[in-house]
C-alpha positions as CSV (number, residue, x, y, z in Angstrom):
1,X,0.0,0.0,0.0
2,X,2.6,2.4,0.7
3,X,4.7,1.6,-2.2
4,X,1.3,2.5,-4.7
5,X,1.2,6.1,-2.5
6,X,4.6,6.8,-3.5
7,X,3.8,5.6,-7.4
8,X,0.8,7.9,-7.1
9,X,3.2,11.1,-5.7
10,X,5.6,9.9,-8.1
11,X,3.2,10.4,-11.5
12,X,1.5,13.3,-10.0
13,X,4.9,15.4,-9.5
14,X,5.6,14.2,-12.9
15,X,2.6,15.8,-14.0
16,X,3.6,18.9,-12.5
17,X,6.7,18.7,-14.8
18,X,5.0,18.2,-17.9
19,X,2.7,20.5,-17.5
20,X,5.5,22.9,-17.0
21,X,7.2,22.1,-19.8
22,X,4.2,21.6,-22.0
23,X,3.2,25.4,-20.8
24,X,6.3,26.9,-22.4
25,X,6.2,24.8,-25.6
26,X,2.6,26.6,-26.2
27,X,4.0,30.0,-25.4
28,X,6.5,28.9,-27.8
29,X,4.3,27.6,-30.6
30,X,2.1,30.4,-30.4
31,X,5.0,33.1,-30.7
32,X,6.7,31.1,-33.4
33,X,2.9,30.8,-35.5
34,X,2.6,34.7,-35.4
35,X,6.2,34.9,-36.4
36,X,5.4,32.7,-39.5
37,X,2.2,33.9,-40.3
38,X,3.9,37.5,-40.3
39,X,6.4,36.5,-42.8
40,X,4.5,34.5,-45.0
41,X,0.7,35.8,-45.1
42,X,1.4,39.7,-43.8
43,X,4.4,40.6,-45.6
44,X,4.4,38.6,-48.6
45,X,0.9,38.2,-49.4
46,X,-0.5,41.7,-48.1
47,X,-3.0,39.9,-45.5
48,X,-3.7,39.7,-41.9
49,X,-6.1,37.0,-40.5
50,X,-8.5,37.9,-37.9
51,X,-7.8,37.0,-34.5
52,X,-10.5,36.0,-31.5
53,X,-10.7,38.5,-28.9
54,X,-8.7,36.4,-26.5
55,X,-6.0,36.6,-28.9
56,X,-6.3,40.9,-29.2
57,X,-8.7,40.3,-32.0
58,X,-11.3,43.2,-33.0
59,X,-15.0,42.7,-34.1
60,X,-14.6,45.7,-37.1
61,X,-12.4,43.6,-39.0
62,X,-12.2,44.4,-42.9
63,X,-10.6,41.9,-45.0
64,X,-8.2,42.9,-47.7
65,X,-5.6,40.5,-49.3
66,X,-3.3,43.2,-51.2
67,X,-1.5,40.3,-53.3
68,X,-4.1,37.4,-54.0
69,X,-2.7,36.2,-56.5
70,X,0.4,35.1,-54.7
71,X,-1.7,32.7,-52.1
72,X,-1.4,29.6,-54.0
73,X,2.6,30.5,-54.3
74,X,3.3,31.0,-50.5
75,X,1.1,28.4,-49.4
76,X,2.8,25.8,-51.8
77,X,6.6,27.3,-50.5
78,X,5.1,26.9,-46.5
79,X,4.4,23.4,-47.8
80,X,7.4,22.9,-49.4
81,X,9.6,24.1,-46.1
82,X,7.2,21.8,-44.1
83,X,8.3,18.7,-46.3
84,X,12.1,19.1,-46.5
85,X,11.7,19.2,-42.8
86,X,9.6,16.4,-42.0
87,X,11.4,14.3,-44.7
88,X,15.4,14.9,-43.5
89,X,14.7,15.1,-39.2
90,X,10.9,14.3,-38.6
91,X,9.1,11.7,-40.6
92,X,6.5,11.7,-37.5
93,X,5.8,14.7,-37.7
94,X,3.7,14.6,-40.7
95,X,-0.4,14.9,-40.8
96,X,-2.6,14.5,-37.8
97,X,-0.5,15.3,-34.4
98,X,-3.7,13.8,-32.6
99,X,-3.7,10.8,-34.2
100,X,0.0,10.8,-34.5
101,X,0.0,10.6,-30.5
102,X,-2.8,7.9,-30.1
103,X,-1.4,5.9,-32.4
104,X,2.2,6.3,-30.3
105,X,0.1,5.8,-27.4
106,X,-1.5,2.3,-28.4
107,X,1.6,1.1,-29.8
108,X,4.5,2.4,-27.6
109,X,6.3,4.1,-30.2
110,X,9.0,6.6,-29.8
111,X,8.1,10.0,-29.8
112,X,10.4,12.5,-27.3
113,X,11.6,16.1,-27.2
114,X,12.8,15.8,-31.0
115,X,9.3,15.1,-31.8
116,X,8.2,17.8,-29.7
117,X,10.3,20.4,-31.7
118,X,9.8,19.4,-35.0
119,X,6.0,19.3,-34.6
120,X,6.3,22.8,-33.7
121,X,8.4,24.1,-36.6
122,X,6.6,22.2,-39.1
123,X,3.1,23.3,-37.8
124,X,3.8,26.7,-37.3
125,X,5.3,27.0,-41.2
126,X,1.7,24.7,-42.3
127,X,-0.4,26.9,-40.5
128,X,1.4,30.4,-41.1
129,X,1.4,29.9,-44.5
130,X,-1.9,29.6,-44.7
131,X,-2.4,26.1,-44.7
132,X,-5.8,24.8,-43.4
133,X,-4.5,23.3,-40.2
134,X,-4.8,23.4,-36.8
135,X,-2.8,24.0,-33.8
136,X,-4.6,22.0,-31.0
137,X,-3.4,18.8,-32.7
138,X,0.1,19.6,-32.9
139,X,0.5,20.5,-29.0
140,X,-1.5,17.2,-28.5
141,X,1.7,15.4,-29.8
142,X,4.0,18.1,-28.5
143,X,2.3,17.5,-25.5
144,X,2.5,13.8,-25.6
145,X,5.8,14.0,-26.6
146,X,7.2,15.7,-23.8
147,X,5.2,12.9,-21.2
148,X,6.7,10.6,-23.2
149,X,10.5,12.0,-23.0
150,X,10.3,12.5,-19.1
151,X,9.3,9.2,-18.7
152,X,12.0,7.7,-20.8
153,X,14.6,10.1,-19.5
154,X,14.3,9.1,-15.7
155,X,13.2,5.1,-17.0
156,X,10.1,4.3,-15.9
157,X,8.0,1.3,-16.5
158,X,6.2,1.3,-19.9
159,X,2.8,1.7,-17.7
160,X,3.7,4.8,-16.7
161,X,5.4,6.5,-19.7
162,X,1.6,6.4,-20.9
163,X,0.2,7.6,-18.2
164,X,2.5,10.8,-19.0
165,X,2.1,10.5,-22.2
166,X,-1.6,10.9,-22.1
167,X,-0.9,13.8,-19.4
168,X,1.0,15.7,-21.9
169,X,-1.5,15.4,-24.5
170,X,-4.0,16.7,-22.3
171,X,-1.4,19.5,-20.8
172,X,-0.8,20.8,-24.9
173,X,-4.6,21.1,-25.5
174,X,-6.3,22.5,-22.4
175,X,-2.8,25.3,-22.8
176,X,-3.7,25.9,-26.5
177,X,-7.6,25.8,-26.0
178,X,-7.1,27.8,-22.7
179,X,-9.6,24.8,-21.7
180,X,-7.7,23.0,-18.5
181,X,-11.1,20.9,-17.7
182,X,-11.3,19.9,-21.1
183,X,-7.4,19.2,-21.0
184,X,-7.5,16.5,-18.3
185,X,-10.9,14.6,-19.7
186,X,-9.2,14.0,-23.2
187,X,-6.6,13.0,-21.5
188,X,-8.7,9.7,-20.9
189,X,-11.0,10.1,-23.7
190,X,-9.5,10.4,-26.8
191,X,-7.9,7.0,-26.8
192,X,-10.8,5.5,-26.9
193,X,-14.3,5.5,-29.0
194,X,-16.0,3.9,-25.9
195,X,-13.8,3.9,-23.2
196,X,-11.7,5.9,-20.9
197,X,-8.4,5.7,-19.7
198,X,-8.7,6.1,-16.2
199,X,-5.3,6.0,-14.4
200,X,-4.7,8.9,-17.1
201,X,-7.4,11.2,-15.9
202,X,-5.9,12.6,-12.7
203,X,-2.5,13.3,-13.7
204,X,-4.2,14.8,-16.8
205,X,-6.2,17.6,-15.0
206,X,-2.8,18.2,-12.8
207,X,-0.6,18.9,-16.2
208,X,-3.3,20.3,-18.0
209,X,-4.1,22.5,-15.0
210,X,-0.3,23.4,-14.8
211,X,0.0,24.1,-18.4
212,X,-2.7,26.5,-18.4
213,X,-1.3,28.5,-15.6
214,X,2.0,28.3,-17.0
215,X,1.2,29.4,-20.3
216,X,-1.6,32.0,-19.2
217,X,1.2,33.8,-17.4
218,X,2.9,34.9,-20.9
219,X,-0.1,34.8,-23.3
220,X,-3.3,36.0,-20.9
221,X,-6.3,33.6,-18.7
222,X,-9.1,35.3,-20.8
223,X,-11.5,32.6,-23.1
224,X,-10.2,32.3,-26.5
225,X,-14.1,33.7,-27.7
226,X,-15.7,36.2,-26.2
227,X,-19.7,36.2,-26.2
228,X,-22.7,36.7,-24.8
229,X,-24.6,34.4,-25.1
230,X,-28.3,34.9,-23.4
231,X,-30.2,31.8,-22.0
232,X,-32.1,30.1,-24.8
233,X,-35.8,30.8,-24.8
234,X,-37.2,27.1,-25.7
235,X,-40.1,27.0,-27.9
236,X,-41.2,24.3,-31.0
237,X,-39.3,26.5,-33.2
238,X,-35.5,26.4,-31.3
239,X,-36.0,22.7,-30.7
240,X,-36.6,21.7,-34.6
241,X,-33.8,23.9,-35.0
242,X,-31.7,22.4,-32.9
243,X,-32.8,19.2,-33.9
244,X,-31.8,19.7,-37.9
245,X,-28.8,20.9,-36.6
246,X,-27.4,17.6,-35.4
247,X,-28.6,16.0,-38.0
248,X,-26.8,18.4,-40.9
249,X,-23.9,18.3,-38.1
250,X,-23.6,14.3,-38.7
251,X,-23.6,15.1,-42.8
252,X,-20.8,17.1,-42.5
253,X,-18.7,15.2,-40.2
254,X,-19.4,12.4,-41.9
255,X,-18.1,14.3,-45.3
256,X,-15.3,15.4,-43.3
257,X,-14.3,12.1,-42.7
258,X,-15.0,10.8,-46.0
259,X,-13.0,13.3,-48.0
260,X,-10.2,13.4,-45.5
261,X,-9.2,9.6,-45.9
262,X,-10.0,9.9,-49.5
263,X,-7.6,12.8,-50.7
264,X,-4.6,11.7,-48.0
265,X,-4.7,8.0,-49.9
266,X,-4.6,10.0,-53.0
267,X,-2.0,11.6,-52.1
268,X,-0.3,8.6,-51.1
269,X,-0.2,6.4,-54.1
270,X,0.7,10.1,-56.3
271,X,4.2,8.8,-57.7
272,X,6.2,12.1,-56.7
273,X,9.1,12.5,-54.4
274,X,7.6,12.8,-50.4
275,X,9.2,16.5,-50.1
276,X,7.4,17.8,-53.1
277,X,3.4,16.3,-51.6
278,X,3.1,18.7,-49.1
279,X,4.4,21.7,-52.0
280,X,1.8,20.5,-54.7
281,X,-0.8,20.0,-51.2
282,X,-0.5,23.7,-50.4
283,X,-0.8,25.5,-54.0
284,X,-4.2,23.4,-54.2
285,X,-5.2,24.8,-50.3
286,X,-4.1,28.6,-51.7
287,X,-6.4,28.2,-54.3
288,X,-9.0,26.9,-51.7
289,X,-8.3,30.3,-50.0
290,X,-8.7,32.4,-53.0
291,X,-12.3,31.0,-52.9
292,X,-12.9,32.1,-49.6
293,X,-10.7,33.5,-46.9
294,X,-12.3,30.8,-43.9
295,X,-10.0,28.6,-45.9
296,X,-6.7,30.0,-44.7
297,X,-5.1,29.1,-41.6
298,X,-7.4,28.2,-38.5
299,X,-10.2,30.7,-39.2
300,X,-10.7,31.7,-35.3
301,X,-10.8,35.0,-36.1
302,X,-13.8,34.7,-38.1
303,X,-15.9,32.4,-36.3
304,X,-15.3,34.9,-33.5
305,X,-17.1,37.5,-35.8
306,X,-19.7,34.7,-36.1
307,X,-20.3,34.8,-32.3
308,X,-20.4,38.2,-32.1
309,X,-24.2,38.1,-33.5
310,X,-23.1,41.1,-35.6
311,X,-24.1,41.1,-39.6
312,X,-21.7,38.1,-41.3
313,X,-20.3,39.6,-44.5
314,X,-21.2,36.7,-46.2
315,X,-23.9,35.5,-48.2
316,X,-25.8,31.7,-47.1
317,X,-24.4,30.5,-50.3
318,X,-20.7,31.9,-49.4
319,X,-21.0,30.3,-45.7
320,X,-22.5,27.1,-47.6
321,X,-19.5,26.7,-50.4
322,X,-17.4,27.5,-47.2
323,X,-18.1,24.3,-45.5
324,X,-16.9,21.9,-48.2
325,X,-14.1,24.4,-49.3
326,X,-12.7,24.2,-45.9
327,X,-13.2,20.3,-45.7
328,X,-11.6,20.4,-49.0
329,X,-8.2,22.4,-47.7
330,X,-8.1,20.5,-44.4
331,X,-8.1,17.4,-46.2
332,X,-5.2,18.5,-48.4
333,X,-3.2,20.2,-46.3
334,X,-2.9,17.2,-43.6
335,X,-3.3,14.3,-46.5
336,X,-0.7,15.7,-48.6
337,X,2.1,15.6,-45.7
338,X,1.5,18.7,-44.5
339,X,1.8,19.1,-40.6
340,X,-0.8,20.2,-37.7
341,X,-4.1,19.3,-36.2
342,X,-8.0,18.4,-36.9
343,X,-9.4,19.7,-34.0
344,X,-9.4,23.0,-34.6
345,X,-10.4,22.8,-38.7
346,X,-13.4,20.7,-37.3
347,X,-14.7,23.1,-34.6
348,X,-14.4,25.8,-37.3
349,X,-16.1,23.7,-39.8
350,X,-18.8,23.1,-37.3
351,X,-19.3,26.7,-36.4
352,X,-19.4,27.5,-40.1
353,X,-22.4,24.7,-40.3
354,X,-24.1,26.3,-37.3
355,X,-23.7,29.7,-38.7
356,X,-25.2,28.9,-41.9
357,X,-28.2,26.9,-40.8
358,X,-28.8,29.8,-38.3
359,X,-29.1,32.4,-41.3
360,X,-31.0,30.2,-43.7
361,X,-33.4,29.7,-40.8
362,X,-33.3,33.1,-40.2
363,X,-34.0,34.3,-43.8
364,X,-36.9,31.5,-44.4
365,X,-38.6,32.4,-41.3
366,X,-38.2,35.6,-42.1
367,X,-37.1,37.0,-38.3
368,X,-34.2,36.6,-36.7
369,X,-35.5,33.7,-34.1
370,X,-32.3,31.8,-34.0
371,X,-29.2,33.5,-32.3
372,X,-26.4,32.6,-34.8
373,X,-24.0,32.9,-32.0
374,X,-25.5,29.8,-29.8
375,X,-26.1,28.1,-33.4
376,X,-22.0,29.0,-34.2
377,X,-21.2,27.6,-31.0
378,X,-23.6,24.5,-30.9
379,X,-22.4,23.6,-34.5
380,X,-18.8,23.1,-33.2
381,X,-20.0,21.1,-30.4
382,X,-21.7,19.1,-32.7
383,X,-19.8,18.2,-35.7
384,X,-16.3,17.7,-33.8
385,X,-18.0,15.3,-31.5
386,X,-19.2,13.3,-34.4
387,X,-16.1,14.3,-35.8
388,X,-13.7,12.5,-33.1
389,X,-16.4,10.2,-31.1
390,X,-15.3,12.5,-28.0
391,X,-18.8,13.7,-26.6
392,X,-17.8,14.4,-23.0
393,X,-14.3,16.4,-23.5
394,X,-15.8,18.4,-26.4
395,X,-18.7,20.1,-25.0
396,X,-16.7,21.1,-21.4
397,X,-13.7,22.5,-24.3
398,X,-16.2,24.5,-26.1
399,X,-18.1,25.5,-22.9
400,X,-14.5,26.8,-21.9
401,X,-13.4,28.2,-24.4
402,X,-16.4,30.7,-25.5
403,X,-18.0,30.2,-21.7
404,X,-21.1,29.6,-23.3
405,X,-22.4,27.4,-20.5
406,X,-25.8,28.8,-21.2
407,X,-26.2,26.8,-24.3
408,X,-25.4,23.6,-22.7
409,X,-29.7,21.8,-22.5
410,X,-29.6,23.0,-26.6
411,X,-26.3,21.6,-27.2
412,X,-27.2,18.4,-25.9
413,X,-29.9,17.8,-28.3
414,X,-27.8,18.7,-31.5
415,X,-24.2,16.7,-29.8
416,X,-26.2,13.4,-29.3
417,X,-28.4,13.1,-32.5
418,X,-24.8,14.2,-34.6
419,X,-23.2,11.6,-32.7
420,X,-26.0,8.9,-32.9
421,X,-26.4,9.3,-36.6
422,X,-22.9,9.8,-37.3
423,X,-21.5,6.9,-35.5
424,X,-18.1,5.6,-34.1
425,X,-17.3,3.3,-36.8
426,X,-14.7,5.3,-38.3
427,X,-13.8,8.9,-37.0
428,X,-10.9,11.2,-37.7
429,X,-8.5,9.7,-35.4
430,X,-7.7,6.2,-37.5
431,X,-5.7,5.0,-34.4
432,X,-8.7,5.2,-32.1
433,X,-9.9,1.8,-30.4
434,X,-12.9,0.9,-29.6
435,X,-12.0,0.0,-25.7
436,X,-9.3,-0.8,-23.4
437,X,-9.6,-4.6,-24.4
438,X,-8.8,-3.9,-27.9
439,X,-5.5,-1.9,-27.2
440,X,-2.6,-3.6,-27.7
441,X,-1.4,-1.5,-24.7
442,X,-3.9,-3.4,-22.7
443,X,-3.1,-7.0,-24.4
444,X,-2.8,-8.5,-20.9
445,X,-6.3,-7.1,-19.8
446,X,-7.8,-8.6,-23.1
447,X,-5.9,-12.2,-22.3
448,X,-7.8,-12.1,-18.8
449,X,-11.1,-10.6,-20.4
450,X,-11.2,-13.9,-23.0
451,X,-10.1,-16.3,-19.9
452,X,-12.5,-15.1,-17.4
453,X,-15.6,-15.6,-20.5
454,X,-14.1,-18.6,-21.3
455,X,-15.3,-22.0,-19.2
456,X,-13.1,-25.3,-18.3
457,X,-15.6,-27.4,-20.8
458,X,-14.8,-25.3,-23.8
459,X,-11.3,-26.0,-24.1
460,X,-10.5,-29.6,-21.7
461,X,-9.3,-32.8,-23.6
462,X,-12.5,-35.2,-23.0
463,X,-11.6,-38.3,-23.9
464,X,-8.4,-38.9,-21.0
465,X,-6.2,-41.6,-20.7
466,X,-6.4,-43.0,-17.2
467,X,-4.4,-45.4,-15.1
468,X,-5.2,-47.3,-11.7
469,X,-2.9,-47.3,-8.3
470,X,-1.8,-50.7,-9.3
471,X,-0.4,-50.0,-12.7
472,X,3.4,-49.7,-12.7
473,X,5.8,-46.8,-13.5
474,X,7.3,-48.4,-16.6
475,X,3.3,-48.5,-17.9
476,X,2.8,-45.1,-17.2
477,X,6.6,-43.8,-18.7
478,X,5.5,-45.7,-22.0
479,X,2.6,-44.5,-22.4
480,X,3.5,-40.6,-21.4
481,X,6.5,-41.1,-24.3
482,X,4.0,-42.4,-26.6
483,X,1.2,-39.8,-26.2
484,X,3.4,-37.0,-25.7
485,X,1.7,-36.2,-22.5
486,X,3.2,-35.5,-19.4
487,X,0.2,-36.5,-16.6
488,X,-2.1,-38.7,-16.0
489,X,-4.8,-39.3,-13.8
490,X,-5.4,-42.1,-11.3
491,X,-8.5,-43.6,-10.7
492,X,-10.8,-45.8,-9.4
493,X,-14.1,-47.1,-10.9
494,X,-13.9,-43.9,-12.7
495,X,-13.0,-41.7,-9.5
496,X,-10.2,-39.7,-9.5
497,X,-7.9,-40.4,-6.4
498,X,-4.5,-39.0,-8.3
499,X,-2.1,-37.5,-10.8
500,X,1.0,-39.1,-11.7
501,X,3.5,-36.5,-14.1
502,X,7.0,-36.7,-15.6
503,X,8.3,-35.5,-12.5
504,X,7.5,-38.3,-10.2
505,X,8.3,-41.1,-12.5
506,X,12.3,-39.5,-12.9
507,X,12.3,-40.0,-9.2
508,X,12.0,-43.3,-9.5
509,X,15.7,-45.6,-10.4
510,X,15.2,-47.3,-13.9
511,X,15.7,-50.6,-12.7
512,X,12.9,-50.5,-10.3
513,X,10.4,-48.8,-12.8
514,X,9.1,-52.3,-13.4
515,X,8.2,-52.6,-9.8
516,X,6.9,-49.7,-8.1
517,X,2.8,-49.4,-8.5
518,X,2.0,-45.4,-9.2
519,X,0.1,-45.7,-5.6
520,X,3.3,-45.1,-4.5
521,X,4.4,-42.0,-6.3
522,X,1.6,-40.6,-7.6
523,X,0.1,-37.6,-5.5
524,X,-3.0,-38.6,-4.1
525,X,-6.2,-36.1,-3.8
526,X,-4.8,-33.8,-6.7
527,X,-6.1,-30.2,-6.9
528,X,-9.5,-30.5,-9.5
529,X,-11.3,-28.1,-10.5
530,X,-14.9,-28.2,-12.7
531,X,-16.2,-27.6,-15.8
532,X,-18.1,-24.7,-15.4
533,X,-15.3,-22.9,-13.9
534,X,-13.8,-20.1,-15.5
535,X,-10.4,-20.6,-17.4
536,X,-8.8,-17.1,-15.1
537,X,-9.4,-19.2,-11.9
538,X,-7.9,-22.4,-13.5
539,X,-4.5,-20.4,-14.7
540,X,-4.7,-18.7,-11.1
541,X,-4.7,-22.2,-9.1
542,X,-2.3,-23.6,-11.4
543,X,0.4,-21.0,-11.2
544,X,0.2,-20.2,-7.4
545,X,0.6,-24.2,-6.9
546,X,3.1,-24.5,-9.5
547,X,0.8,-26.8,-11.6
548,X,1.1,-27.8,-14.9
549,X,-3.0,-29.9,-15.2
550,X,-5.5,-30.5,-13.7
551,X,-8.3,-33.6,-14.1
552,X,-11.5,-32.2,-14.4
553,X,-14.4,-33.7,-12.2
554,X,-18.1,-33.6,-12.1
555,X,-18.7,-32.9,-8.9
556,X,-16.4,-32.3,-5.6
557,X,-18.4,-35.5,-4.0
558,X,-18.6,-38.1,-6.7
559,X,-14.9,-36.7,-8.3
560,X,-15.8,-38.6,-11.3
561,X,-13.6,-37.4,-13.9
562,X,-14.7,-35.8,-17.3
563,X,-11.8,-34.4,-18.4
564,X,-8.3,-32.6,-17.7
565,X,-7.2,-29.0,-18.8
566,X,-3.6,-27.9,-18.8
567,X,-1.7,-24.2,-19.1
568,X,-0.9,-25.6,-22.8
569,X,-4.0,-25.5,-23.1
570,X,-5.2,-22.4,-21.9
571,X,-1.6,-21.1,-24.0
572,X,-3.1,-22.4,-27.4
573,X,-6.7,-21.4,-26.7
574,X,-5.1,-17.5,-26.1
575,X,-2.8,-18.3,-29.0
576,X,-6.3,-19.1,-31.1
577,X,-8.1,-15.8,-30.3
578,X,-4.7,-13.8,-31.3
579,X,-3.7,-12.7,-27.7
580,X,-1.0,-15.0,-26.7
């Protein structure tokens, strides 16, 4: 007991660490994004993207791009920067960082502080290029990374680099998102379709906590979206609404999903050399942004304007070509090689959805009776949890970030019809399982999942070869050597009153093997066990004694045998369903 406190104290203060650590590398990221998108989008192409207000953003934005028509150019040379690096020092680095660290979670693959790094060059060149990319997903393997490296560094078990790992992954989010509750639950969550991981969730909140007090020091505490949202006035009309909305929400993500997998295997099997994908990616995503500007970079800015319940300068057509235009660059940008995140793409593609189902409502009612902020809002909810099969983690995230708790009764009718009708079969995150059973992290849970479904009577050998106390040694040597067995029950009139095994007939001297009866050396009332036992209790009994079989009886009172069951057998049973 004392020695699990101390493990406890020991993650916990290595929490603390990560979160630290995790902290600076957003500070980091952030000032190294605004650097890029300076160089690249400001100074080269004449534009500024709009910023939410918790990032000094202002609500009379004007858009102007003073040289259009070099977009495609920049964004193809961001992409091109992006794949010389990942190609020469970061080959992990490439596409979804999320997924990247699930993936590394499930599988114990290396990812450290040279992950961390590289994640954050390549991203911040992806995005401040104007790629359509986010930068949640990146500090989800930055994050991860950095767990992973501390753990390594001071040589802990493989258990507990996890554990840190998953800390760190929560740590990078709530920091970027500015979303420390939301941090430690996706800590657990995000592995997992149904599931949690629960000896993650503690030291989550601690580094997640940690890295948003670290990195709120430098870069501010405020919400990343400011709003006012009022209390929704329920009435048929906002419930329909509401309703439709999860629905359309499901169409999209499903889309989303669709088009993502589609374009990155396209981009796959193209027969070019792996720097130039991410180059010939961005020149497509520039065009994207030529057709509209929610196409370039992560679009906060302008879902902010969206919140702000002020007129949208666009049209319901515009918003609608928006949402597939943006799908479109996302899926190019990260299938192509490029480098960064889903999570934030998806939430803007959701509020996009929300936004343009509010105005269409609007306009076809013909009053204003749905507030396009709560629609903007409940649209991100929506579509990223259908998105990402993360229902819990993404409507505390959103409810953090905008502090639109107010919304929370509507959101739930739009987040569980999106999620219902979208599904978990196959979400953004490829690496995703469906439980803990199915992780090959959790292979030994799985092998005593199967034995303790599994029963004695599926597996025994039925048909056993017997001997009685009178039988000799030599008989039962012969027959062991000819079977290929190496015990066999003793009975009487069918009742089992021993086990004789290898072991006992080497005690006995060659010459007297013709002599000696097995009443002698066999080992009388043997350890049985029945058929409707479980196969975990068998392997249990048979390991704490140090048995190899065991007959298997009826009854405890008759002890008429029916069988016998060994660990090889319980070996090639697991070996059968895969998990030996």
């Amino acid at each position: 007991m004392i020695y699990e406190r101390l493990e406890v104290r020991k993650i916990l203060f290595l929490s603390v660490i990560v979160g630290v650590v995790a902290g600076l590398f957003t500070v980091a990221f952030i000032k190294t994004l605004d650097f890029s998108t300076h160089c690249f989008l400001t100074e080269i192409v004449g534009y500024t993207p709009p910023k939410p207000s918790g990032e000094g953003g202002e609500l009379n934005y004007t858009f102007h791009m003073e040289r259009a028509w070099l977009l495609p150019f920049v964004t193809a040379l961001g992409g091109l920067i992006t794949g010389i690096l990942i190609y020469l020092f970061s080959p992990e680095s490439a596409g979804v960082g999320t997924d990247a660290a699930i993936k590394a979670f499930h599988h114990n693959l290396p990812v450290g502080f040279k992950t961390a790094v590289m994640k954050l060059l390549t991203s911040a060149v992806t995005i401040g290029s104007g790629g359509a990319s986010g930068r949640e997903g990146p500090m989800a393997l930055i994050g991860a990374s950095i767990g992973k490296g501390v753990a390594k560094w001071l040589k802990l078990s493989p258990r507990e680099q996890n554990i840190l790992l998953a800390a760190g992954l929560g740590a990078g989010i709530g920091a970027m998102f500015r979303a420390p509750f939301a941090g430690g639950i996706l800590s657990a969550e995000v592995f997992y379709k149904e599931d949690f991981e629960v000896e993650a969730l503690i030291p989550g909140f601690v580094a997640s906590i940690v890295a948003y007090i670290v990195a709120g020091s430098v870069i501010g505490f405020a919400p990343l979206f400011h709003t006012e949202v009022p209390f929704p006035h329920f009435s048929q009309e906002t419930i329909i609404g509401f309703i439709l909305l999860g629905i359309v929400s499901a169409v999209v993500a499903k889309v989303l999903v669709k088009t993502f997998f589609t374009l990155r295997n396209s981009f796959k099997k193209l027969k070019v050399h792996p720097i130039l994908k991410p180059a010939i990616g961005g020149f497509l995503v520039g065009i994207c942004g030529l057709i509209t500007p929610l196409a370039i970079g992560n679009s906060y800015g302008w879902i902010q304007m969206f919140m702000s319940n002020r007129p949208i300068p666009f049209s319901v057509g515009e918003l609608l070509l928006s949402i597939f235009i943006v799908i479109l660059a996302l899926s190019i940008t990260l299938g192509s090689g490029g480098s960064g995140g889903v999570f934030g793409p998806s939430l803007v593609i959701g509020g996009i959805t929300g936004a343009t189902l509010s105005e269409a409502l609007n306009a076809l009612l013909g009053e204003p009776v749905f507030n396009t902020g709560v629609m903007t809002i409940v649209g991100m909810i929506s579509v990223f949890t259908a998105v990402a099969s993360a229902p819990l983690s993404t409507i505390v995230l959103v409810a953090e970030m905008t502090q639109g708790y107010n919304i929370l009764p509507l959101a739930l009718i739009s987040l569980l019809l999106a999620q219902v009708i979208a599904g978990n079969e196959k979400t953004i995150f490829e690496s995703q399982v469906k439980r803990r059973i199915d992780s090959p992290l959790h292979k030994d849970e799985l092998k005593a999942y199967i034995l303790e479904t599994a029963k004695v009577k599926d597996i025994m050998t039925r048909n056993v070869i017997t001997l009685s106390p009178e039988d000799t040694a030599l008989r039962a040597k012969e027959i062991m050597a000819e079977r290929f067995i190496a015990g066999i029950p003793i009975t009487v009139n069918g009742r089992v009153v021993g086990i004789v095994t290898t072991s006992d007939i080497l005690k006995v001297e060659p010459e007297k093997l013709k002599e000696v009866k097995l009443k002698e050396i066999m080992t009388p009332n043997p350890q049985c066990v029945l058929p409707d036992w479980t196969l975990l209790k068998v392997m249990r009994i048979l390991t704490s004694k140090g048995f190899g079989r065991a007959p298997v009886v009826s009854d405890f009172e008759s002890m008429k045998l029916v069988g016998i069951v060994s660990r090889s057998d319980i070996g090639k049973f697991l070996i059968k369903k895969g998990v030996a």
